[in-house]
C-alpha positions as a Python dict, from the first residue, in 0.01 Angstrom:
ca = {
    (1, 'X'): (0, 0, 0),
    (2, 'X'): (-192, -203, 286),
    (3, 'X'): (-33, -329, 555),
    (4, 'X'): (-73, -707, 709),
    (5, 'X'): (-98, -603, 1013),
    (6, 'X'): (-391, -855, 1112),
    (7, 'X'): (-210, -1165, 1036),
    (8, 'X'): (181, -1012, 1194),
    (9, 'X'): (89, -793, 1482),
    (10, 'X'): (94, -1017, 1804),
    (11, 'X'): (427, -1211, 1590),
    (12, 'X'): (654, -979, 1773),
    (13, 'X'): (792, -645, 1693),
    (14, 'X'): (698, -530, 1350),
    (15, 'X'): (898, -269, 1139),
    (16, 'X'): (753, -174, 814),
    (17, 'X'): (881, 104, 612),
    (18, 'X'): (672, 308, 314),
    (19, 'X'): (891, 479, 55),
    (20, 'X'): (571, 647, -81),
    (21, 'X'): (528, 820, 229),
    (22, 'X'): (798, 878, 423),
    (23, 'X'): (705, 667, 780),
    (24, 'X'): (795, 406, 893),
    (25, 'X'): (537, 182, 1217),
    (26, 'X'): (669, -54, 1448),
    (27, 'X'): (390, -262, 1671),
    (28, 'X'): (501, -425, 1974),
    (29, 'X'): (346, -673, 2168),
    (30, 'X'): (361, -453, 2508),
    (31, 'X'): (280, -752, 2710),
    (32, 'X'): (330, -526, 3057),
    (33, 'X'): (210, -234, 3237),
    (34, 'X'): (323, 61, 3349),
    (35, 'X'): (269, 152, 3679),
    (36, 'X'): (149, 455, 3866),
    (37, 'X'): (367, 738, 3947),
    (38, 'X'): (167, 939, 4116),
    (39, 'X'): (-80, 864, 4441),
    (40, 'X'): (-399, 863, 4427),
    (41, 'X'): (-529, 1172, 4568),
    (42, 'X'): (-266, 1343, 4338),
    (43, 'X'): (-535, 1385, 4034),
    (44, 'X'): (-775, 1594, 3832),
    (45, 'X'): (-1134, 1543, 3761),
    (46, 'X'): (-1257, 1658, 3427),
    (47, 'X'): (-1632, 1737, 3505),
    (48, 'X'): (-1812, 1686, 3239),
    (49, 'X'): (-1726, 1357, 3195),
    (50, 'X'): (-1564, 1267, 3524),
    (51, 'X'): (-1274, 1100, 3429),
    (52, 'X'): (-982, 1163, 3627),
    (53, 'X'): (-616, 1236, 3573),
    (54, 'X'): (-318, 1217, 3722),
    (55, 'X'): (-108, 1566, 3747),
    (56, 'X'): (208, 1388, 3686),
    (57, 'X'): (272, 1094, 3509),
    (58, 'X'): (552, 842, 3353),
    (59, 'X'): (498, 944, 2946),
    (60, 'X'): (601, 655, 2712),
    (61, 'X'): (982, 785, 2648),
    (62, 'X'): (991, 734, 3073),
    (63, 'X'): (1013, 1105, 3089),
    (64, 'X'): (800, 1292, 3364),
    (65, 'X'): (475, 1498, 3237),
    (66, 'X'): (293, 1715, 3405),
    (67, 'X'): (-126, 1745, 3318),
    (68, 'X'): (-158, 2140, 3176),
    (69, 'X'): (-534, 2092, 3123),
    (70, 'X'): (-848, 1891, 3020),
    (71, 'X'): (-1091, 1902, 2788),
    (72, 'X'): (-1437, 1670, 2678),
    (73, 'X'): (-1490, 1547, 2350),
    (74, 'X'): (-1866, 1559, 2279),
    (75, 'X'): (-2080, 1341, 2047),
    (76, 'X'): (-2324, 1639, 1839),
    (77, 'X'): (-2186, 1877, 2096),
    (78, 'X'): (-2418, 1666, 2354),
    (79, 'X'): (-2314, 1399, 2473),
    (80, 'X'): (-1939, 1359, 2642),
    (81, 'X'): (-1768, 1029, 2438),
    (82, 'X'): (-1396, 1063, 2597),
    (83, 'X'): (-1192, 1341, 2810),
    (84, 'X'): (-840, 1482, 2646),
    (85, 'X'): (-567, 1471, 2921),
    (86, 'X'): (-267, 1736, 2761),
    (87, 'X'): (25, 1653, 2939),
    (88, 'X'): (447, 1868, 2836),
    (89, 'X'): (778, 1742, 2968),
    (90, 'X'): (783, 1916, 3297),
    (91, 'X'): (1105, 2049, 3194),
    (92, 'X'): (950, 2263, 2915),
    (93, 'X'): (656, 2357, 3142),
    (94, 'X'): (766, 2706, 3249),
    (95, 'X'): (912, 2767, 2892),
    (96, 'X'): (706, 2649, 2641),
    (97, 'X'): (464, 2945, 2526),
    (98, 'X'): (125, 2795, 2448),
    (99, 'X'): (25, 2415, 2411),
    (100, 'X'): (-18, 2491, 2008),
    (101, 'X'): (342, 2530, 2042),
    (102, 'X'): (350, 2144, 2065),
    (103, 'X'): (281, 2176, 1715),
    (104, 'X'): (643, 2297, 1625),
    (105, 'X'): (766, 1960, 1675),
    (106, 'X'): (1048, 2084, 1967),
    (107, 'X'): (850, 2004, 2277),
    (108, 'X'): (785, 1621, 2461),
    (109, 'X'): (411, 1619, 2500),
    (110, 'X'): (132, 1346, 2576),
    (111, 'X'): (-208, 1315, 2543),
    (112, 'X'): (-441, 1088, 2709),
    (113, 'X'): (-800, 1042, 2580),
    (114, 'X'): (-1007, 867, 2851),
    (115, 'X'): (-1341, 701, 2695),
    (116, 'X'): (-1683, 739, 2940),
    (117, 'X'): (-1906, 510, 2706),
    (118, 'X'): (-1840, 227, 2415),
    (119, 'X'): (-1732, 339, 2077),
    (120, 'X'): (-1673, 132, 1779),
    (121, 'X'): (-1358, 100, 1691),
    (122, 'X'): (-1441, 159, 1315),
    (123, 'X'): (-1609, 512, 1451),
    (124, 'X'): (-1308, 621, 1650),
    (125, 'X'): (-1072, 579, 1376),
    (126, 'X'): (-1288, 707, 1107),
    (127, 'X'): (-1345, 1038, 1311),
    (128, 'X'): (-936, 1061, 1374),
    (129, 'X'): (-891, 965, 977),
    (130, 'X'): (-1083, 1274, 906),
    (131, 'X'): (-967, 1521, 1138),
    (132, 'X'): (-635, 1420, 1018),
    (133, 'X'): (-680, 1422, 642),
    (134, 'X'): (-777, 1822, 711),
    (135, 'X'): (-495, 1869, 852),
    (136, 'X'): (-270, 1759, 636),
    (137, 'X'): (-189, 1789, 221),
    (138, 'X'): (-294, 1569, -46),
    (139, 'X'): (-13, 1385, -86),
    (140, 'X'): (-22, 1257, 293),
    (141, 'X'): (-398, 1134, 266),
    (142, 'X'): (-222, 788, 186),
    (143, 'X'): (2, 782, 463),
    (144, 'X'): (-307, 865, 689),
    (145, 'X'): (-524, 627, 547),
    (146, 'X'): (-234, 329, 650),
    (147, 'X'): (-179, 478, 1001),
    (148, 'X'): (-542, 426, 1020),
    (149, 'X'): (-562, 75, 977),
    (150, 'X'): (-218, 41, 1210),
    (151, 'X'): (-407, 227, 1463),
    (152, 'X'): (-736, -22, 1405),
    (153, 'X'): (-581, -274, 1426),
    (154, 'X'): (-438, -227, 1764),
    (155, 'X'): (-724, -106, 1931),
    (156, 'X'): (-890, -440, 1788),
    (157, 'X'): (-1252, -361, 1875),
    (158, 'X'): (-1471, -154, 2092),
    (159, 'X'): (-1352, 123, 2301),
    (160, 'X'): (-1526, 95, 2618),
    (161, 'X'): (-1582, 338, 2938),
    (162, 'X'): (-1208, 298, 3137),
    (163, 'X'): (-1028, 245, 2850),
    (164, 'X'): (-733, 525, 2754),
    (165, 'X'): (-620, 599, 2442),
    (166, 'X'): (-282, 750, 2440),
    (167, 'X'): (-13, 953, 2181),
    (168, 'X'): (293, 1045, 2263),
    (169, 'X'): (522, 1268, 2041),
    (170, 'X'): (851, 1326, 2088),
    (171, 'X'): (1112, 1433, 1761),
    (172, 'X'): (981, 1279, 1509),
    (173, 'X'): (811, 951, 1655),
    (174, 'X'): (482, 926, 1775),
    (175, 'X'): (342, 606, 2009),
    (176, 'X'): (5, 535, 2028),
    (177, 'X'): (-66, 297, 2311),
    (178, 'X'): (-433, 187, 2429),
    (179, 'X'): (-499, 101, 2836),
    (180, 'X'): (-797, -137, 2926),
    (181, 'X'): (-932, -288, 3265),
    (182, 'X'): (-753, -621, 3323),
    (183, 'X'): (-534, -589, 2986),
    (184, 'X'): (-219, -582, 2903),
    (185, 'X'): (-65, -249, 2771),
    (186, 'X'): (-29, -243, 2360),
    (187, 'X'): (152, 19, 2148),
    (188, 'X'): (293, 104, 1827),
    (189, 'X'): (550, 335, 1723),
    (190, 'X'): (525, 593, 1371),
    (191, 'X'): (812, 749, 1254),
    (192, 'X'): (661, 1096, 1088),
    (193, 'X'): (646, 1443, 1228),
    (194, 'X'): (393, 1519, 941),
    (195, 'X'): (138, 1231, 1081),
    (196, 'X'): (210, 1350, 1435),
    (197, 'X'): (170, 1698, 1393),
    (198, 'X'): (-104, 1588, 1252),
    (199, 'X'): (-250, 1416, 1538),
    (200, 'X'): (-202, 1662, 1787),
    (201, 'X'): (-339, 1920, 1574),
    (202, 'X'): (-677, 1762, 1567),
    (203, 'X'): (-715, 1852, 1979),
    (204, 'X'): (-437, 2195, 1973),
    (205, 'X'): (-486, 2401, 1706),
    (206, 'X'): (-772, 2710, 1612),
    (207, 'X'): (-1046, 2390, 1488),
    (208, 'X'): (-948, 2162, 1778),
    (209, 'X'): (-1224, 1927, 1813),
    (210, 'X'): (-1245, 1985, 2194),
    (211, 'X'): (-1224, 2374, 2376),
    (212, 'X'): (-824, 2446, 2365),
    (213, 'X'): (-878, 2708, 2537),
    (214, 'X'): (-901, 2478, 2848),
    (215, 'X'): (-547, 2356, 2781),
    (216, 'X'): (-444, 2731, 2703),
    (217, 'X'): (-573, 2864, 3097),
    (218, 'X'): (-467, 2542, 3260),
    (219, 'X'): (-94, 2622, 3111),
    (220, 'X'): (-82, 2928, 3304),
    (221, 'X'): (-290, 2805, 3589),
    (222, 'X'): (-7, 2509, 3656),
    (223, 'X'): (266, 2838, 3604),
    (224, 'X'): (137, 3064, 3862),
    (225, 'X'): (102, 2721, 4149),
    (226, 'X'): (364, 2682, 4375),
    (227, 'X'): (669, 2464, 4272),
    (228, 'X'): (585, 2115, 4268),
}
């Protein structure tokens, strides 16, 4: 089943539901941004890439996250393409036990993936389609293959240095939202643990695609800081 996603998606909010595979996506038009909550000099640099993050932001549920780590995404293992920003409901900071734990479905987390050159749009989501499908069994492949072309067509073309990529997971629903210079803010909404699991799973568990173990010392780095 393919959705029409090209000819509906700036029509308003879209619900579309797929027996087949249990999800259901919603695409909004998001024409607004959100703003900072955090000053400036409140941030991390990831190095090899030097994007920078902010140690607490406003996740898409409104909720308050708090940055556990970062991590670079590398091109051949040479050359950075985007930073991962791993951000938990500061609330489950000090109890969750290790960021894979995300992948139980019972914590609020965020990631933020921060591109440092251009990217094809038909390259990013090919490379997620695949880490996914791994991830995930048989039966699913179809339900990955349509969050796919949800996912390309709100991105809707190159992925350029400054732009963010975001997923947010909490329950059951996952929003994907993308962030560009001068733009306004676009997301979509999937109902399906299974898909994000899935997601987060490409960047959290033992064949992450970028060194978890970054996310894993950064976790108990942020526990052993003072209170903030």
């Amino acid at each position: 089943m393919m959705f029409g996603f090209r000819q509906a998606l700036w029509k308003g909010a879209l619900s579309i539901g797929a027996a087949t595979t249990g999800i259901s996506i919603m695409i909004h038009g998001g024409q607004y941004h959100i703003p900072a909550t955090c000053s400036t000099n409140d941030i991390v640099t990831e190095r090899e890439s030097s994007k920078t993050f902010s140690k607490i932001i406003t996740m898409a549920s409104g909720v308050e996250g708090a940055l556990i780590g970062t991590a670079c995404r590398r091109r051949f293992g040479l050359i950075p393409v985007y930073s991962v920003g791993l951000y938990i409901s500061k609330s489950d900071v000090k109890s969750i036990p290790s960021p894979e734990s995300i992948l139980h479905g019972l914590y609020e987390a965020e990631l933020q993936l921060k591109f440092c050159r251009k990217v094809e749009v038909e390259t990013m989501v090919a490379s997620i389609q695949e880490a996914m499908k791994v991830r995930v069994d048989t039966e699913q492949h179809n339900a990955v293959d349509n969050f796919s072309e949800a996912l390309k067509d709100l991105v809707d073309g190159p992925l350029h240095d400054g732009t963010t990529l975001g997923f947010h997971w909490e329950s059951s629903v996952l929003t994907v939202y993308i962030e560009e210079d001068d733009s306004p803010r676009r997301d979509l909404g999937i109902r399906s643990e299974i898909l994000s699991r899935a997601v987060f799973a490409v960047y959290l568990d033992a064949n992450a695609v970028v060194p978890r173990e970054k996310f894993v010392q950064g976790l108990s780095t942020y526990r052993d800081a003072p209170a903030q």
